[in-house]
N, C-alpha and C positions, 0 to 999 in steps of 0.2 A: 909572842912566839912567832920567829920566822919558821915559812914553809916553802919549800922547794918547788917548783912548778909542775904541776904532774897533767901528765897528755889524758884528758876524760876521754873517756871511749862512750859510744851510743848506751850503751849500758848501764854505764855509770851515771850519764845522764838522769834518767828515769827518777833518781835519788837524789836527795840533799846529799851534800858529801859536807861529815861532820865529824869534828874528834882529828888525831893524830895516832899513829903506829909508832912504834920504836923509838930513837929517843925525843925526848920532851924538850929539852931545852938548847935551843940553838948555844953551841961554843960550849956548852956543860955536857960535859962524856960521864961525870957521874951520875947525872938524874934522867933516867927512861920512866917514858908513859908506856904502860903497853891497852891498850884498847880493847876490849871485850863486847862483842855483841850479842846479845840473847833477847830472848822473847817471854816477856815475865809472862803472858797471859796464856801460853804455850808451856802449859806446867810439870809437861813429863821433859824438858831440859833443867828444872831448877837445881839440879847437882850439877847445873854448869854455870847458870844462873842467879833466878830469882834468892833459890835458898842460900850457895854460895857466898851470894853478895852478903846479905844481913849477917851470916854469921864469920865473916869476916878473914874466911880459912885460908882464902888465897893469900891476901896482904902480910898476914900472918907468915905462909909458909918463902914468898919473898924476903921480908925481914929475914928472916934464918938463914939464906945465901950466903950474907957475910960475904959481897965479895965487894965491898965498898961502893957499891951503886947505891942510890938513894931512887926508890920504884913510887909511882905512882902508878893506879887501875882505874880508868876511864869505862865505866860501865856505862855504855846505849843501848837503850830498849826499842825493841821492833815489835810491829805487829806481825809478822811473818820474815821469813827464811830469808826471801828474791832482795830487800834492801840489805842486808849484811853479807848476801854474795859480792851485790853492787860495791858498796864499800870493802872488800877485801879484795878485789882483783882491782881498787883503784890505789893499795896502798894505805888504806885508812883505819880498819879494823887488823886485829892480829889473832884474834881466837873469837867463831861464832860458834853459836847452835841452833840447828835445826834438823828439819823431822826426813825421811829419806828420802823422797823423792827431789827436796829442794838442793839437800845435801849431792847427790847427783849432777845438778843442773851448777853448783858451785862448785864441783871438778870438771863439767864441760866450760864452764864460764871461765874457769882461773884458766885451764891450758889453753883456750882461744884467744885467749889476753896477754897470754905470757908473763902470769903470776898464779902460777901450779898452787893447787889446797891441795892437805891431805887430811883425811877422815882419821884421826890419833883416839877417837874414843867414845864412848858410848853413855846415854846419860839411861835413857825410859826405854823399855818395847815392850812389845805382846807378841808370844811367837805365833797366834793364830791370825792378827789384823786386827785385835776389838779398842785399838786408841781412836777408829773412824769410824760415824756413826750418820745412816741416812734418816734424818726427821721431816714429821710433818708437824702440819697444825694439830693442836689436841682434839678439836673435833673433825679432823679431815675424812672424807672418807675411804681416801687409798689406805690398802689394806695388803698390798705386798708391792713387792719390783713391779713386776708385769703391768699394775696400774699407772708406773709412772710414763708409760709409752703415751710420746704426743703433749706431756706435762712439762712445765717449763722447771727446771732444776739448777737452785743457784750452788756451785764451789769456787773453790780457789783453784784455778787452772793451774799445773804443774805443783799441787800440793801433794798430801799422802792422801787427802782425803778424796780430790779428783782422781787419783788411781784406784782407790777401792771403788768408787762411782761406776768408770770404766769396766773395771773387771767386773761388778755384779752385774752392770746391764749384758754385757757380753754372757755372761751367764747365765741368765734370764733371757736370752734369746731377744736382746734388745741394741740395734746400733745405736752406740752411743754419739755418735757421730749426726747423724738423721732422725733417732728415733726416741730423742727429746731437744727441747730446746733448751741450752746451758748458758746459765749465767755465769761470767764472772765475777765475783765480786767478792770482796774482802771478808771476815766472817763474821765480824758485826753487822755491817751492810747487808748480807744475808739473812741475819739473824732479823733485823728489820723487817726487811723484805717479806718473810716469812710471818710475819705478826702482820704484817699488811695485807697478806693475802696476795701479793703481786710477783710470788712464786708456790709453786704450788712443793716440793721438796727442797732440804736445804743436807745437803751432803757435806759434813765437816770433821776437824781433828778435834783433840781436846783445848780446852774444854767445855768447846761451846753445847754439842750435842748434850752433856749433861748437866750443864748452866740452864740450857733452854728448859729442861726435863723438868728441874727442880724446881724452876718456877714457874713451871706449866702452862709455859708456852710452847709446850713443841712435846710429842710423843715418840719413840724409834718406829720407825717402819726396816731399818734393815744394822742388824751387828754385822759389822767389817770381822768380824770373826770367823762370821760364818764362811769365806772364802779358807781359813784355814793355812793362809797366808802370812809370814814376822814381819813386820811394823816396826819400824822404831827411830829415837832421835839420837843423833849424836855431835861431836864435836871437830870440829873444821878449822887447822890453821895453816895460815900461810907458807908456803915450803919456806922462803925465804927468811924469813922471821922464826920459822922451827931450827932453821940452818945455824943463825947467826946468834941465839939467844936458846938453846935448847935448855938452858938450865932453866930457864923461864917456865919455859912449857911444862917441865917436867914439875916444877911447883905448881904451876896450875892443876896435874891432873892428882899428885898428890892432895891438892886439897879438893877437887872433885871428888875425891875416894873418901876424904876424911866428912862430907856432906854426906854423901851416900849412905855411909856410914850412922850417921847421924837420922838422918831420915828412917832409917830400919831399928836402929836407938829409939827412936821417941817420933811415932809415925803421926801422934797427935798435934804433940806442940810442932813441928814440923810444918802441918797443912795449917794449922794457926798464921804460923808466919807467914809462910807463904799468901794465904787469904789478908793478910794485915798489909801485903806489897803488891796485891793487885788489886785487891781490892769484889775478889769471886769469895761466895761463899765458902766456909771454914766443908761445908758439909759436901762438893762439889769436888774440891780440894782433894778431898779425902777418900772418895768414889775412885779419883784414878790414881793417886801418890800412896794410898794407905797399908797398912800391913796384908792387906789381901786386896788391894786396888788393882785395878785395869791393868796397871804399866807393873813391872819389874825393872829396878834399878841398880844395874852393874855397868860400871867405866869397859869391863873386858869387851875386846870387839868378836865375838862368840859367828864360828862359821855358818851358821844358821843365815845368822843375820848378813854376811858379807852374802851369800850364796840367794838369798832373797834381794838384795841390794841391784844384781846382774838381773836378776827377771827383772825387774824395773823398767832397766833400760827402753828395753821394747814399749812399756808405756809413751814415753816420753819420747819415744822418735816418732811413734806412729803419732804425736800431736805436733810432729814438729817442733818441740822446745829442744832439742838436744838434738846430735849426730851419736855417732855409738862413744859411750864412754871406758874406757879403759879402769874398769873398778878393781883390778889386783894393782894397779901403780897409785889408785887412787887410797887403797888401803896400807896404811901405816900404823905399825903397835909398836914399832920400837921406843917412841916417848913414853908410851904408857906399860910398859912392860920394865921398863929398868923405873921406871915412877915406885912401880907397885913391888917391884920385886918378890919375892918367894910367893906374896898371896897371889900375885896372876895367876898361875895357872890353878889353882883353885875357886877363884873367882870365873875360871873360862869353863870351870867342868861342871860349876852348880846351875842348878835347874829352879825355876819358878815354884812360890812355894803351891801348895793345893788350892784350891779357890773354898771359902767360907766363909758363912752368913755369918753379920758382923751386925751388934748394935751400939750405937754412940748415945751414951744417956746426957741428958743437961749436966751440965756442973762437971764432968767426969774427965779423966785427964787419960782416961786407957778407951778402949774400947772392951766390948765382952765378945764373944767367938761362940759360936754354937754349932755342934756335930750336922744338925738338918735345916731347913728352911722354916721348914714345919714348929722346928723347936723354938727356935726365934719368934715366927709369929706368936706361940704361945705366951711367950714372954712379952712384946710387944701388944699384944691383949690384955695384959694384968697392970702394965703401965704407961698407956699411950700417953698422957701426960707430962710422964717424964723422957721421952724419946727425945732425942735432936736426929738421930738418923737413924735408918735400919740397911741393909744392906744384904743386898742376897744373891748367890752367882745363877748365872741362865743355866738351864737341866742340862742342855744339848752343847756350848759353844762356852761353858764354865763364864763368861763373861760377866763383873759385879753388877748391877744395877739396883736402883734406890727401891725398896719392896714395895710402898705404895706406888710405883711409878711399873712394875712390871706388870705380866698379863700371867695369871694364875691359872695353873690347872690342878682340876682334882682326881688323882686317878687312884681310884680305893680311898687307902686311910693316907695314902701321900698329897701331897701340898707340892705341885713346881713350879716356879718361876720359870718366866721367858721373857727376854728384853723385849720380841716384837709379836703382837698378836699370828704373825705369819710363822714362826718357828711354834705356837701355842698350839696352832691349829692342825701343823703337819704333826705333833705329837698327840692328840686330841685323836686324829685320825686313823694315827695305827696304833689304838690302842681301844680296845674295845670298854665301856664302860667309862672313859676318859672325860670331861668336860671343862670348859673354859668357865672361872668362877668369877667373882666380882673381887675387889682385895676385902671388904670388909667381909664377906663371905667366907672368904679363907681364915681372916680372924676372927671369925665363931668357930670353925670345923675345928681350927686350930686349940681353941680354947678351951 
């Protein structure tokens, strides 16, 4: 395959530049590659990604063009956001996904470059913030924010989850600036790091905060929910390549829609596949993708989220990664609005479903739902042997977390989950009578 000389910019630099954009085959006008970049291990994009890819919707929905081009889909996997901005202000990618805050920095990147992105779509969010999560060691002894003052803190700089970081210390009356030491480092590296000991918090997106959890290496000290804050990932393409090839795109989000779809279909086999393509537990998986997980997934680009998107900003200049971003030129629904046609604005007006305690039994291809928390444990005390997961939302911040993995309180004949022992404590406190239990404790009381 010949390629055309393309001027790397500093930025692009940073990245291997890998793959091809638009068409494939030098002198053949009928065969295009179109390039897709996602982040299989960043599992609230797989309705643009990971899940998309296996189940084959895109390729699919190309073939159906019929307009005598013969398509090929170059799927490259990122560990984060910053390398598929690299790659699509150099020309090389034509449709990524990633989470907001990077999504930002790849509408300051493409117009400083002079290869404008625009934001066409929406894969995961949380309208309160709970996709980022600040953990420690499971025997650490911090026990809220306030302890991390003077504590060395690894994130991903210009991630979502370095902006939750930011905003809780700031809210917690802590310069984040001076009043820790911030690593950055990648979120495995961190994740290391953190089993090392050779940081003392590790502030991340999904889904490592609940990868760490499940395998008890790492405990929450703070839900990104509790800011009360929308979060979310979504979908990034090139104006230029939106411009010249829009029918493309619009297969794309059509089959983004028809994953989505599928995911809310069958939330089980879903997190299966997904766990079988990255290789994270089935159980992990299903904590944030599931019928009552962490994330909600709609393609609609819902004003909540655009309107949470501008507060960003401010993050990200006060770090210096960005100048002011123009996010209503950055926002685009016209691909995904004639994609989806009649259902969008249906899809823009529905709301997240309620949060509830969920148990996944061995062998089991559904999950079971139960009205209380309480009622779940009960159940979970009569079959602990057949459990593969249980799943319970926080009292306070509705946020799902893994039930042996939460901090119980008992207040009367109630049973509450809290993801960090610091939301257990302030509920604990104003409520007279209230106490912090152990989980097997709860599954006696419960039982």
């Amino acid at each position: 395959m010949k390629r055309s000389a393309v001027a790397v910019t500093a930025v692009a630099l940073l990245f291997p530049l890998a793959g091809c954009g638009g068409d494939a085959e030098a002198g053949d006008a009928s065969t295009v590659t179109v390039t897709v970049g996602y982040q299989s291990k960043t599992i609230n994009t797989v309705t643009a990604g990971t899940l998309l890819r296996s189940l084959g919707y895109f390729e699919k929905q190309l073939n159906a063009l019929g307009d005598g081009v013969t398509y090929k889909v170059d799927w490259q996997d990122y560990a984060t956001g910053a390398p598929i901005t690299a790659q699509m202000t150099a020309g090389k990618i034509d449709i990524g996904s990633m989470g907001d805050f990077p999504l930002l920095i790849n509408a300051a990147r493409g117009k400083q470059l002079g290869r404008p992105t625009r934001l066409v779509s929406v894969t995961g969010y949380n309208l309160r913030g709970g996709l980022n999560t600040i953990v420690t060691a499971p025997d650490s002894k911090l026990a809220s924010l306030k302890d991390l003052r003077g504590r060395k803190v690894s994130t991903s700089i210009g991630s979502a989850a370095d902006g939750t970081l930011v905003r809780a210390l700031q809210r917690a009356g802590i310069d984040p600036d001076k009043g820790i030491e911030k690593l950055n480092q990648q979120p495995a590296v961190g994740a290391s790091a953190l089993s090392a000991g050779s940081t003392d918090a590790l502030s991340q997106f999904v889904a490592w905060p609940g990868l760490l959890a499940f395998q008890g290496k790492a405990k929450a000290l703070y839900d990104g929910a509790e800011l009360n804050l929308p979060t979310f990932h979504g979908v990034t393409a090139r104006e230029d390549f939106a411009q010249k090839r829009p029918a493309v795109l619009e297969a794309f989000l059509k089959a983004q829609s028809q994953a989505t779809d599928y995911l809310h279909d069958h939330p089980v086999t879903a997190a299966e596949k997904v766990a079988k393509a990255t290789a994270l537990p089935a159980e992990v998986v299903y904590l944030y993708n599931g019928a009552h997980g962490i994330a909600t997934f709609d393609p609609a680009i819902k004003p909540k989220l655009v309107s949470a998107l501008k507060k960003d900003v401010s993050i990200l200049k006060s770090a210096k990664l960005t100048g002011d971003v123009d996010v209503a030129s950055f926002v685009d629904d016209r691909y995904v609005r004639k994609a989806l046609g009649p259902d969008y604005a249906e899809r823009l007006a529905s709301a997240p479903a309620p949060a509830a305690s969920e148990v996944w039994a061995k062998g089991a291809s559904e999950t079971r739902a139960f009205k209380t928390p309480a009622e779940l444990l009960a159940y979970v005390a009569k079959h602990k042997d057949g459990i593969r997961a249980a799943y319970v939302p926080d009292a306070t911040t509705g946020t799902p977390w893994f039930a042996d993995r939460a901090v119980w309180v008992a207040d009367g004949e109630e049973l509450l989950p809290f993801v960090t022992p610091a939301t257990a404590k302030a509920y604990a406190a104003g409520h007279a009578g209230a106490r912090i239990v152990t989980y097997d404790t709860a599954l006696e009381r419960a039982s």
